[in-house]
Every structure is written in structure tokens, then in C-alpha cells.
DOZAVEX-356693 format. One record per residue (C-alpha): residue number from 1; x, y, z. Coordinates in Angstrom, 3 decimals. Layout:
N
[node NUM, [X, Y, Z]];
...
***
This chain:
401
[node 1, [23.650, 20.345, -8.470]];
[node 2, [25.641, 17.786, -7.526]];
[node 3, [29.069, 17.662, -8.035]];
[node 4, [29.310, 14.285, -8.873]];
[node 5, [26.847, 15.306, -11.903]];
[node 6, [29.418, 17.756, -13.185]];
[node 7, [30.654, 15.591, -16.176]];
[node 8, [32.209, 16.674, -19.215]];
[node 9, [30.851, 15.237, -22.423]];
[node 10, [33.834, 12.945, -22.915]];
[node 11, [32.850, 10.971, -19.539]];
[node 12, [29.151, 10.780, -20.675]];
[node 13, [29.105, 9.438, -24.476]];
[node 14, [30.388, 6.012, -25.452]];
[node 15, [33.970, 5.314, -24.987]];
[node 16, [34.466, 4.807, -28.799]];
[node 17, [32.673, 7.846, -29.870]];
[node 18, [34.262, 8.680, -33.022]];
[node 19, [33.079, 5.363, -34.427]];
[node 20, [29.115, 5.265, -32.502]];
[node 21, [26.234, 5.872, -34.771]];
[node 22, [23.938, 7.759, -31.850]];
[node 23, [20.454, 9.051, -31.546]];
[node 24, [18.014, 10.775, -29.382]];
[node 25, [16.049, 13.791, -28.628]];
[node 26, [16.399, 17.171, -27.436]];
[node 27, [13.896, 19.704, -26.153]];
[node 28, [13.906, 22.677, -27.983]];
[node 29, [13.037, 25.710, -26.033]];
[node 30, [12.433, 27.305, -29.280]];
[node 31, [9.895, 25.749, -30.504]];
[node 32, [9.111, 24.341, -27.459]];
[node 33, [8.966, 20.610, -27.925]];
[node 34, [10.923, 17.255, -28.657]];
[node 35, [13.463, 16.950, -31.465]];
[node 36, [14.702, 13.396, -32.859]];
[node 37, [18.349, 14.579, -32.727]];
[node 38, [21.654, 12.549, -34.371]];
[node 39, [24.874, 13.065, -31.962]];
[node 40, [28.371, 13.022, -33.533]];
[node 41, [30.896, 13.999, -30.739]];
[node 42, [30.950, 17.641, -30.409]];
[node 43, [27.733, 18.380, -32.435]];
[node 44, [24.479, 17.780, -31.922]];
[node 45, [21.931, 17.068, -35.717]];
[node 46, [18.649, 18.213, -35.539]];
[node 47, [16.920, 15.225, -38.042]];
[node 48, [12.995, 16.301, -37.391]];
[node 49, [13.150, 16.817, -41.291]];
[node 50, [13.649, 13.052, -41.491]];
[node 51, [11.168, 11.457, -39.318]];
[node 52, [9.043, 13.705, -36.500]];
[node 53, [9.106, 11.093, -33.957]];
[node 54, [12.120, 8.266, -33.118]];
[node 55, [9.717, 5.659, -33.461]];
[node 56, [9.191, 6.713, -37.082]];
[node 57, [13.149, 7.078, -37.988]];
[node 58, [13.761, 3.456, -36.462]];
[node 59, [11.120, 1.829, -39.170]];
[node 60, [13.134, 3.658, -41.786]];
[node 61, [14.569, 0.403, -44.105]];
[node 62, [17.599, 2.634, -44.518]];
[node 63, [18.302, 3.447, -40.938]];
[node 64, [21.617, 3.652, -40.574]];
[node 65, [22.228, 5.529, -44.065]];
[node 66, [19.610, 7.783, -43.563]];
[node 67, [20.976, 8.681, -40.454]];
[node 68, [24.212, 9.108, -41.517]];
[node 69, [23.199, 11.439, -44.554]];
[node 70, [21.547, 13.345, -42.456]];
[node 71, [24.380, 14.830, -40.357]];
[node 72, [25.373, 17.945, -42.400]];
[node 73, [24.832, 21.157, -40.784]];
[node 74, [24.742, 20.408, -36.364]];
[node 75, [22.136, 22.760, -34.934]];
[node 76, [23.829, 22.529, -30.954]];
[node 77, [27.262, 21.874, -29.438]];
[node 78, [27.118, 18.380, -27.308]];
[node 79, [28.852, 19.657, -24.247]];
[node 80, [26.171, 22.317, -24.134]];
[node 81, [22.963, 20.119, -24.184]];
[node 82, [24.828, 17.464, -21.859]];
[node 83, [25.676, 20.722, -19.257]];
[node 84, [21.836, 21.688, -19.333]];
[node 85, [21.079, 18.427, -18.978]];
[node 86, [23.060, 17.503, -16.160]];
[node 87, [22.233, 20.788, -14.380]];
[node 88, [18.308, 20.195, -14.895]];
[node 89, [18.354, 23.493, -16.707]];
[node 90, [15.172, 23.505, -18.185]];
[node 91, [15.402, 27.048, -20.354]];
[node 92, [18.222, 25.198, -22.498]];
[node 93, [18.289, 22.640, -24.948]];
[node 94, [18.471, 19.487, -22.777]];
[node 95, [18.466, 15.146, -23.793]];
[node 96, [15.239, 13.952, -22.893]];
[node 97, [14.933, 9.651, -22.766]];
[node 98, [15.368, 8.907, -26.570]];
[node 99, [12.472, 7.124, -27.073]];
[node 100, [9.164, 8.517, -27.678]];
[node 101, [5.994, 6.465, -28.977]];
[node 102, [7.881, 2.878, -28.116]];
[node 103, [6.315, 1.335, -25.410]];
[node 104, [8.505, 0.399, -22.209]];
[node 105, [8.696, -3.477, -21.750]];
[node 106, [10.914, -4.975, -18.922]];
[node 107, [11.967, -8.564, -18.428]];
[node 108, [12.458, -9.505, -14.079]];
[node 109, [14.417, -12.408, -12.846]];
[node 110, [16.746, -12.796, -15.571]];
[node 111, [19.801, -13.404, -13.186]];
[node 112, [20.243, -15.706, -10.807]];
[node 113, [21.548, -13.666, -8.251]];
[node 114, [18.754, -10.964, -8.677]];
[node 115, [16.160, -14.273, -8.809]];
[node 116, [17.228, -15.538, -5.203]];
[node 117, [17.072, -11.700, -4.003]];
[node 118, [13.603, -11.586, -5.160]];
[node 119, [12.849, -15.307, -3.389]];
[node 120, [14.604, -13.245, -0.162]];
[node 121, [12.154, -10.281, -0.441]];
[node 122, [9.179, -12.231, -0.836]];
[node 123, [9.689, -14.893, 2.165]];
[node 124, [10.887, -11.217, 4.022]];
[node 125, [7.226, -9.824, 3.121]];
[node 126, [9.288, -6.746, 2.172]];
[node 127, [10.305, -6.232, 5.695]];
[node 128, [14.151, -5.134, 5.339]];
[node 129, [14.791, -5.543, 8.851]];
[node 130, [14.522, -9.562, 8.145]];
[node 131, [16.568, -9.451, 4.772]];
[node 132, [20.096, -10.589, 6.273]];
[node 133, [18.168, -13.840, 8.354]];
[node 134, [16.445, -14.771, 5.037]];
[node 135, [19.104, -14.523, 2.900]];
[node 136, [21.320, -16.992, 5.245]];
[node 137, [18.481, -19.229, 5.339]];
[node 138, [17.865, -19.654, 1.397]];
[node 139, [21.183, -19.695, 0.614]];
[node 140, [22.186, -22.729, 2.846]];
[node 141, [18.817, -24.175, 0.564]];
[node 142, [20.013, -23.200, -2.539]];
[node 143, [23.535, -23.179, -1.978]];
[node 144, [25.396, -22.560, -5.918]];
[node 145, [23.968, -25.802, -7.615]];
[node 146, [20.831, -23.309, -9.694]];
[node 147, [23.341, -21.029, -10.865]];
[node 148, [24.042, -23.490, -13.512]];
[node 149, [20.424, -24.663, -14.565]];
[node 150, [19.067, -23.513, -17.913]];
[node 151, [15.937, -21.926, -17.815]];
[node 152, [13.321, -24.480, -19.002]];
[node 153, [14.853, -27.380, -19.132]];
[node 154, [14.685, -30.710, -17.536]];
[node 155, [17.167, -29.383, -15.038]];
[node 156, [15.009, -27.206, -14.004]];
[node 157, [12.188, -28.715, -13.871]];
[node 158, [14.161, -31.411, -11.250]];
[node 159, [14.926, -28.497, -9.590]];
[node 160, [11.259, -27.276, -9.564]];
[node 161, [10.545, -30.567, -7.868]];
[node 162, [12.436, -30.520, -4.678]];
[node 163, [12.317, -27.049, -3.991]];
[node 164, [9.015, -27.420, -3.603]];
[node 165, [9.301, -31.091, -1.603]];
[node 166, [11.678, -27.951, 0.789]];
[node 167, [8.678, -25.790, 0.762]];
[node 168, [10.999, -23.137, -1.167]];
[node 169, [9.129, -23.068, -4.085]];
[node 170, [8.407, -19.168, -5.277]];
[node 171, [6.993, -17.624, -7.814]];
[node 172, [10.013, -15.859, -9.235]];
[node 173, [11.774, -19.524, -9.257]];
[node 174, [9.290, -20.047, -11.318]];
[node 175, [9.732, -16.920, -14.603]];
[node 176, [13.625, -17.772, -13.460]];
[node 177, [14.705, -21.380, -13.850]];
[node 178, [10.736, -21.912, -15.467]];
[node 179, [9.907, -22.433, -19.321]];
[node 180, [8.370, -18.957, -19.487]];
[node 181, [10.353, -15.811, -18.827]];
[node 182, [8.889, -12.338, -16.666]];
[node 183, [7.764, -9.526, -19.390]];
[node 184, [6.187, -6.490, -17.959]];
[node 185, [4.982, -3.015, -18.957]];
[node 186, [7.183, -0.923, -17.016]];
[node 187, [5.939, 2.844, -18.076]];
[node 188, [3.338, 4.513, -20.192]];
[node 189, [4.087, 5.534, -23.425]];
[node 190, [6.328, 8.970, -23.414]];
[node 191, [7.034, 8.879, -19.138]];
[node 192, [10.357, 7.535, -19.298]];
[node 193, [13.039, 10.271, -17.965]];
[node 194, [16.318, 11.177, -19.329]];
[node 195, [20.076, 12.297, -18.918]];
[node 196, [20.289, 14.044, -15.230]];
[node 197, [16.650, 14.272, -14.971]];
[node 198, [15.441, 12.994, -11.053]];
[node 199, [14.441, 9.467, -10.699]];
[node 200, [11.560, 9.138, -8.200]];
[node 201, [10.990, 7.410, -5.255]];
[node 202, [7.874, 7.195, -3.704]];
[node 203, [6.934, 8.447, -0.021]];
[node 204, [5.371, 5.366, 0.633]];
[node 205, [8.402, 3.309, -0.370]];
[node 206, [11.208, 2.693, 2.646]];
[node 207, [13.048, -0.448, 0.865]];
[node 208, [14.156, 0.625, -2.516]];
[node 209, [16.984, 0.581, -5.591]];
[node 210, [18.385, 1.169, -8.868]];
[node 211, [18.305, -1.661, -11.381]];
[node 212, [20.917, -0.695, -13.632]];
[node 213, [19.985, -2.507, -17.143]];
[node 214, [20.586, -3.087, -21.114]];
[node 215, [17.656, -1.500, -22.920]];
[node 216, [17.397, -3.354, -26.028]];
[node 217, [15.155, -0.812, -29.089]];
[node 218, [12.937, -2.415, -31.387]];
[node 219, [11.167, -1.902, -34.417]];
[node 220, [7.582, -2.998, -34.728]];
[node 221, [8.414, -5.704, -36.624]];
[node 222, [10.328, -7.071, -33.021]];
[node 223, [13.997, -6.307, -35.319]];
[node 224, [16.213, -5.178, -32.639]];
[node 225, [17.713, -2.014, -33.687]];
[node 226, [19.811, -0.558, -31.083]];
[node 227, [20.496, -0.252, -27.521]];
[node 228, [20.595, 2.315, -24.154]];
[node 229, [20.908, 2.680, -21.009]];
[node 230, [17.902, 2.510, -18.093]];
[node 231, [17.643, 2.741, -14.596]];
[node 232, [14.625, 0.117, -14.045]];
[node 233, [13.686, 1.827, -10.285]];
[node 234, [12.552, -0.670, -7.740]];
[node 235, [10.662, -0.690, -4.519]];
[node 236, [12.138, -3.664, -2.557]];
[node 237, [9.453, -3.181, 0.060]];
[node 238, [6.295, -2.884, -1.976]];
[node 239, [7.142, -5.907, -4.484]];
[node 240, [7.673, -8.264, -1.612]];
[node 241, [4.705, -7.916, 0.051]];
[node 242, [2.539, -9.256, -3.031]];
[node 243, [3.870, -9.722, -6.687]];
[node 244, [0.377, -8.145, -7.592]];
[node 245, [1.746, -5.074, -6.144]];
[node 246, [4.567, -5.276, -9.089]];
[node 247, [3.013, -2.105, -10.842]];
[node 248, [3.050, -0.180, -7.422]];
[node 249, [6.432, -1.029, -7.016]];
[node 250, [7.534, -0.010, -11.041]];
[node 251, [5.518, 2.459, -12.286]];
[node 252, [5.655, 5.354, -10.265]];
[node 253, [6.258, 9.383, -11.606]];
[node 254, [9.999, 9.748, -12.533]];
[node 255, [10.748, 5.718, -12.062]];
[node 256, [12.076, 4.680, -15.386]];
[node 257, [15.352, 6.670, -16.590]];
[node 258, [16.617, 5.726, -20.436]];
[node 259, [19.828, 7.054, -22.045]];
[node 260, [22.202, 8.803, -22.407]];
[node 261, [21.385, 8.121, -26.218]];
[node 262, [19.819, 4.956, -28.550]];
[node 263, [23.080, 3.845, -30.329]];
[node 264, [22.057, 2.169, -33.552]];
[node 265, [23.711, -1.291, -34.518]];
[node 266, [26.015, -1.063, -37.261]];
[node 267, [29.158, -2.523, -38.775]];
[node 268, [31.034, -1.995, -36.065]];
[node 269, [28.685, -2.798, -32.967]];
[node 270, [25.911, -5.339, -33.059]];
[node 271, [23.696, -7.469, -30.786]];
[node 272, [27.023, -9.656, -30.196]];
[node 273, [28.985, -6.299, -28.911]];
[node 274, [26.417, -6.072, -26.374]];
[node 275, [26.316, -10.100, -25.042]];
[node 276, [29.978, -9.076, -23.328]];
[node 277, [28.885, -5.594, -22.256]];
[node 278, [30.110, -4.415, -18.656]];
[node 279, [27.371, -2.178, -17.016]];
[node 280, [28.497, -0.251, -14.191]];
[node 281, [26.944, 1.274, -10.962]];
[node 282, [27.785, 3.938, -8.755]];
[node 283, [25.326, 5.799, -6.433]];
[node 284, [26.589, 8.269, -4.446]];
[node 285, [25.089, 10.079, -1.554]];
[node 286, [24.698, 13.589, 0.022]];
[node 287, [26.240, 11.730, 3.171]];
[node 288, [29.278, 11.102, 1.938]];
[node 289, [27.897, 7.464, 1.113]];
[node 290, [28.863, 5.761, -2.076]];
[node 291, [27.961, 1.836, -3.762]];
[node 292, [29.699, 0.219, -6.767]];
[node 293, [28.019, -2.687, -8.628]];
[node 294, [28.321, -4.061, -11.767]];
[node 295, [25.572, -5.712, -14.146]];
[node 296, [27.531, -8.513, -16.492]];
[node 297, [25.297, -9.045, -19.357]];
[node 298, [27.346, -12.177, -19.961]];
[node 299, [25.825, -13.881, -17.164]];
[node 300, [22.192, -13.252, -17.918]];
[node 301, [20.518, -16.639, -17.846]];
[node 302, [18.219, -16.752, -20.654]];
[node 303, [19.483, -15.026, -24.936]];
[node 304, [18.453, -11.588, -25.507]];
[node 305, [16.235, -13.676, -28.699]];
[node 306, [14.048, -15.187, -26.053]];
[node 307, [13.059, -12.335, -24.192]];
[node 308, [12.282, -10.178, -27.364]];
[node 309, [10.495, -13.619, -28.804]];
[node 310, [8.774, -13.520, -25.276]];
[node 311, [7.673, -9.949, -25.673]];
[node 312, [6.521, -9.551, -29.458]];
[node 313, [4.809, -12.179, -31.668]];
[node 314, [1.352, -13.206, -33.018]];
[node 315, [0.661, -12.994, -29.402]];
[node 316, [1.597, -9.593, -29.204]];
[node 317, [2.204, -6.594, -31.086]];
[node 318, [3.700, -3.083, -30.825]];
[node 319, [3.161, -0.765, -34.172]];
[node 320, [5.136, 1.671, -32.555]];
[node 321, [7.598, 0.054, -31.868]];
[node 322, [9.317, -1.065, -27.811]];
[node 323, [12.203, -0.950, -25.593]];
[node 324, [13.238, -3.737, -23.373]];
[node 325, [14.628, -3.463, -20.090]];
[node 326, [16.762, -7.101, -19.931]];
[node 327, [16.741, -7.585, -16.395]];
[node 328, [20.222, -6.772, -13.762]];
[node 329, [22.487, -9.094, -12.033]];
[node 330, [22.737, -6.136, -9.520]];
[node 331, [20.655, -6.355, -5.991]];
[node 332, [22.731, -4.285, -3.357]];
[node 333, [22.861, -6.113, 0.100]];
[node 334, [25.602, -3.634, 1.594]];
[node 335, [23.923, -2.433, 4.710]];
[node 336, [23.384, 1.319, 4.477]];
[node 337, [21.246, 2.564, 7.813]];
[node 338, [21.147, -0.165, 10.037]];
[node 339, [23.056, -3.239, 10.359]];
[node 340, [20.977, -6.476, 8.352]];
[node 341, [18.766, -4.099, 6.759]];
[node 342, [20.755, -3.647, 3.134]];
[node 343, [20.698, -1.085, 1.094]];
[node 344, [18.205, 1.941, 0.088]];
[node 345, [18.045, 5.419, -1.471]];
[node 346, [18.094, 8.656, 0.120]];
[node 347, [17.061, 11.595, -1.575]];
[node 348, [19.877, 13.547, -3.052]];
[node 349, [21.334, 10.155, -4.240]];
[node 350, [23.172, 10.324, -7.672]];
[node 351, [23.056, 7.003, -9.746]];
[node 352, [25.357, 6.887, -12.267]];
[node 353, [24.903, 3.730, -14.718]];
[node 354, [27.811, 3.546, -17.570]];
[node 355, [28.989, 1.008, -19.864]];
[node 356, [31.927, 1.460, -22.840]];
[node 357, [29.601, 1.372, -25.502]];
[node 358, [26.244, 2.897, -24.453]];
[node 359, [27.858, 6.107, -22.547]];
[node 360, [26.570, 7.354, -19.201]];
[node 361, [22.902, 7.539, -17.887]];
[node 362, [23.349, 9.702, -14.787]];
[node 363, [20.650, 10.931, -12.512]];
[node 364, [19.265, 12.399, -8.806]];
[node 365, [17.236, 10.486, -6.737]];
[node 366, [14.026, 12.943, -5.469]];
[node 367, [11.002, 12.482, -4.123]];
[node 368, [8.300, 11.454, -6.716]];
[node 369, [5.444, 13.428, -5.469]];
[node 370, [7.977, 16.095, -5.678]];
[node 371, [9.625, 15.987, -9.035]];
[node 372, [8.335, 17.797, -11.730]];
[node 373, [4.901, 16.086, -12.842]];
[node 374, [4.710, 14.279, -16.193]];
[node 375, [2.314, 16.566, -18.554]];
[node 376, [3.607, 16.135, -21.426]];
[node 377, [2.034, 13.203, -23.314]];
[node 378, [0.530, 11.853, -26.399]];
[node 379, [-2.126, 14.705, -27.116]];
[node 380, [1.124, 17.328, -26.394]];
[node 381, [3.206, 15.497, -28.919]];
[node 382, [0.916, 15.595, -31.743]];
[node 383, [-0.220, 19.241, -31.067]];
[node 384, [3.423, 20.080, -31.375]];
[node 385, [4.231, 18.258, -34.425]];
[node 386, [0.892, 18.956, -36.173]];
[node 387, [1.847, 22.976, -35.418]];
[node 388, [5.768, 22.282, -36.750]];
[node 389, [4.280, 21.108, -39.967]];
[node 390, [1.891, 24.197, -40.347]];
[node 391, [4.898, 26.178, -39.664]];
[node 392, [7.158, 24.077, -42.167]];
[node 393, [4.392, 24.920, -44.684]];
[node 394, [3.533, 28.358, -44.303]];
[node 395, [7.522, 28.596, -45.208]];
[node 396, [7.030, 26.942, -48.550]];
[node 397, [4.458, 28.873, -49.034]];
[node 398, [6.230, 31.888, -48.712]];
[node 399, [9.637, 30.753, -50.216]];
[node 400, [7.565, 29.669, -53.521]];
[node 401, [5.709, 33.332, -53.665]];
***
């Protein structure tokens, strides 16, 4: 382990603890599956008596009550299940990501900064060695006049028009300063990876890094309910040799990371809290190497309303329920190997992504052919909650005899 992932519970949940209204799940080695699990600073609720799947508690009209009611007697202490967690110790009660059936949308190019990095890695080919040569170049084009443009508008589409006269027209100008904004599947349904779990990298992958993001949670009805933490992994090198290669360079074993914990919108934090949020980044190596970035939500360039509008509609539904990476302002450019070439992970890496009011996600960069392989999926998950109810009723059973 790590000893940058030996945190205490304090430095992991949301500054403002005592007041958060949090979710999520827990494996439970003894029954050996998920639980949808309520977390109230030093104890841990089991709720799987008041909805089997988090996906099914969300769609509850009485959420937040519900929830709340439902916090009597704690089944596990929080430092516990954040220690196993942190420690990958897999024969104790550890967080798993706190979503389950919700599928795992992401919105790209939702910064400008992050927009003209994409622009570099593309016109680069995803060659890192030419990153620092490109980067001078576009930015003498650009210079700091399309920080300002709002996506969509007339602005932009005047802007549209002599980048391309410059011959630096690119398709991620396009979903950033364009009507129409990037919306992506990022992961199957039930892959995502949790609190101190490894994030994967792929062998194949030389240019890579975090993307340290807002996760907005949403009901089917496209109601945003709540908000995490995610680690939206990237491979630099694969993405900008062909934006057809985007699911090669997002959906890999171990590649999205959600958490700590969903924490549910109430009278005290709301969709407004979350326009001002801070999200920080720290990675730090094996080598003694360590990065700091920060992700200001403030800054993003289009309102969280049009990327959900973007995402779910007549033209698109989710019954289950989705989460939605928002995009990152981050896109590290401190050299790391080799002078010019930028940033990218090594294995052993710890990422740490934190903001006040979402908590800590933190987790270990590995090998994705080497991680533990995801196996359990949809059939698992219904086996396991189809043999909980058996169990629940051959209890009744016996307490009515």
C-alpha cells in the first residue's frame, strides 16, 4: 500500500460531514455481494431493505426522507470500510463506485483549456515527443481571444470561420465553441471502480492521464439528484491519433473510478453548491514524483442544464437512470520523463481527486491487463439479489411459524 493512501476517514468524506446526506455501496463479504449503504460520519447504514439497487433508491419520490428514516441501527464503522478500502482488502467490507445499474455518460471539451489540449494532441497525432512544438504553435493562433466565446453562438460561429480560413479548424473546436456539445458512453453498465480500487492503464497506451471531474447522478426522468467524484482515465496517445479511436482511449478494464460516495442534494447543498466547486488533483509517484492541478467547475464553458439536456430527452432515454462525467479544466503539460514530452502515468501512481463537498476519490494506477478482471456484472447482480430475497423470505416464513 501506499502511504500516501493511508487516510483517515476525516480526510476522505466531505469537509462538512455532519451536515452531508451520503450514499453508496459496500461489498458484503457476508453475503457476498453489493449493498446500497447510507454513510453518516462514523457509521455506515445498510438500506438494502429500502431499495436493492441505487438506481432504484434514487427514483424513490421521497429520496431524501426515505433516506434519512432509514438510518437507525449502522451495520459497519466508516473508518473500517474506508481502511479496507484504501488497503484493497478484499475479505472486508469495502466502498465499491456507488452507482450500479446507471449508465456512465461523459461530456469532452467542456473547457477551454482542455479543448486547445485536445486541438494539440490531434495536430501531434498523439506523438508526445511533438506536444511542446504544437502547443507553441496553436497558441500564438489562438492566443486568449476563444476563452471568452460562448459555445454556439454567433461568436463562435465567427470564430469557426477564420480558424478554418488558418487551416486550424478541428473537430473538438467544433463540440467546444460549436452549437452541439461532446456526450459519450464512457463504461458499461456496473464497470466503474471505486474508493482505492486501481485505475488501469493500458500496455498499449505510452501518453496518458487522470481527468479529474464532477459526476453529476440522475434519475431516469434526467432530474439531477446528486453528485461524486470520477477519475475520467485518458489515453493522450490513442485519442490523438483518430477521434474514432475515442472508445480505445476511454473504455478500458479499471478506467473509470466514481466516489468516494453519491451525496444527495438537499437543503443545504444543491446544483448551485456545486457551480463554485474546487476539484483538486494530486498524483503522486513511486519516484518520489508528485503533480497538483485543480479542475474549477466555475469556468466550465457550457451550464450543467445543457449537458444533461444534451444527454437525456425524447432523443434519448435511460430507465435506469445515468451519471455524467462534466468534462475537466485539467490537462497536465509538466514534463515528467523527457523534456517537451508532458506528463504521463507510471504504475504505482496514486491519484487523489478531492473537493470540500464530495470528499476524496483516491486510487493506484496499475496495469489494466493486470488488475483484477471485471466479472461481476448484470447476470451476478440479479443472482445475488434474487437469492437475498429467497433468504429474506424463508425468514418470514420461519418468524410467522
Amino acid at each position: 500500500m501506499s502511504a500516501a493512501l493511508d487516510l483517515g476517514g476525516a480526510s476522505v468524506l466531505p469537509d462538512d460531514a455532519a451536515r452531508a446526506l451520503l450514499i453508496g455501496r459496500v461489498w458484503d463479504v457476508e453475503t457476498g455481494g453489493p449493498r446500497v449503504v447510507a454513510v453518516q460520519e462514523q457509521d455506515v447504514f445498510d438500506l438494502q431493505h429500502l431499495a436493492e439497487t441505487v438506481s432504484e433508491l434514487l427514483e424513490r419520490p421521497d429520496l431524501v426522507a426515505a433516506v434519512r428514516a432509514a438510518m437507525t441501527l449502522p451495520r459497519w464503522k466508516t473508518s473500517e470500510i474506508i481502511h479496507a478500502s484504501l488497503t484493497q482488502d478484499a475479505a472486508r467490507p469495502h466502498f465499491l463506485a456507488p452507482v450500479d445499474l446507471q449508465v456512465i455518460k461523459a461530456c469532452g471539451v467542456t473547457f477551454v483549456d482542455s479543448m486547445i489540449e485536445r486541438v494539440i494532441e490531434e495536430r501531434c497525432g498523439g506523438d508526445a515527443s511533438r506536444a511542446a512544438e504544437m502547443r507553441e504553435l496553436v497558441g500564438r493562433a489562438l492566443g486568449g481571444s476563444i476563452s471568452s466565446i460562448r459555445p454556439g453562438s454567433p461568436a463562435a460561429a465567427e470564430a469557426k470561420k477564420v480558424l478554418i480560413a488558418e487551416g486550424l479548424w478541428s473537430q473538438y473546436l467544433e463540440v467546444g465553441i460549436g452549437p452541439d456539445p461532446e456526450v459519450f458512453t464512457k463504461a458499461p453498465v456496473l464497470s466503474s471502480v471505486g474508493l482505492g480500487a486501481g485505475v488501469g492503464i493500458p500496455a498499449f497506451s505510452s501518453w496518458n492521464n487522470p481527468e479529474p471531474e464532477l459526476v453529476l447522478i440522475a434519475t431516469s426522468a434526467g432530474t439531477v439528484v446528486g453528485a461524486t467524484l470520477g477519475n475520467d482515465v485518458n489515453l493522450r496517445d490513442v485519442e490523438g491519433r483518430s477521434a474514432l479511436l475515442l472508445g480505445k482511449a476511454k473504455d478500458n478494464n479499471a478506467s473509470s473510478a466514481l466516489g468516494p460516495l453519491i451525496r444527495l442534494f438537499d437543503d443545504g447543498f444543491t446544483l448551485e453548491t456545486l457551480r463554485q466547486e474546487e476539484i483538486l488533483l494530486r498524483v503522486e509517484g513511486e519516484d518520489g514524483y508528485s503533480l497538483e492541478g485543480r479542475n474549477s467547475v466555475s469556468r466550465i464553458s457550457r451550464p450543467f442544464e445543457e449537458l444533461v439536456a444534451a444527454t437525456v430527452g425524447k432523443h434519448h432515454q435511460y430507465p435506469d437512470g445515468f451519471a455524467l462525467f462534466t468534462g475537466t479544466l485539467f490537462a497536465p503539460t509538466q514534463d515528467r520523463d523527457h523534456p517537451g514530452q508532458g506528463f504521463t502515468h507510471h504504475m504505482g501512481d496514486t491519484v487523489t481527486i478531492r473537493s470540500r463537498h464530495l470528499g476524496a476519490l483516491v486510487n493506484v494506477v496499475g496495469a489494466a491487463e493486470e488488475l483484477p478482471a471485471w466479472s461481476f456484472g448484470l447476470r451476478q447482480l440479479f443472482g445475488y439479489l434474487q437469492a437475498q430475497r429467497e433468504v429474506r423470505a424463508s425468514s418470514s416464513k420461519e418468524y410467522a411459524s
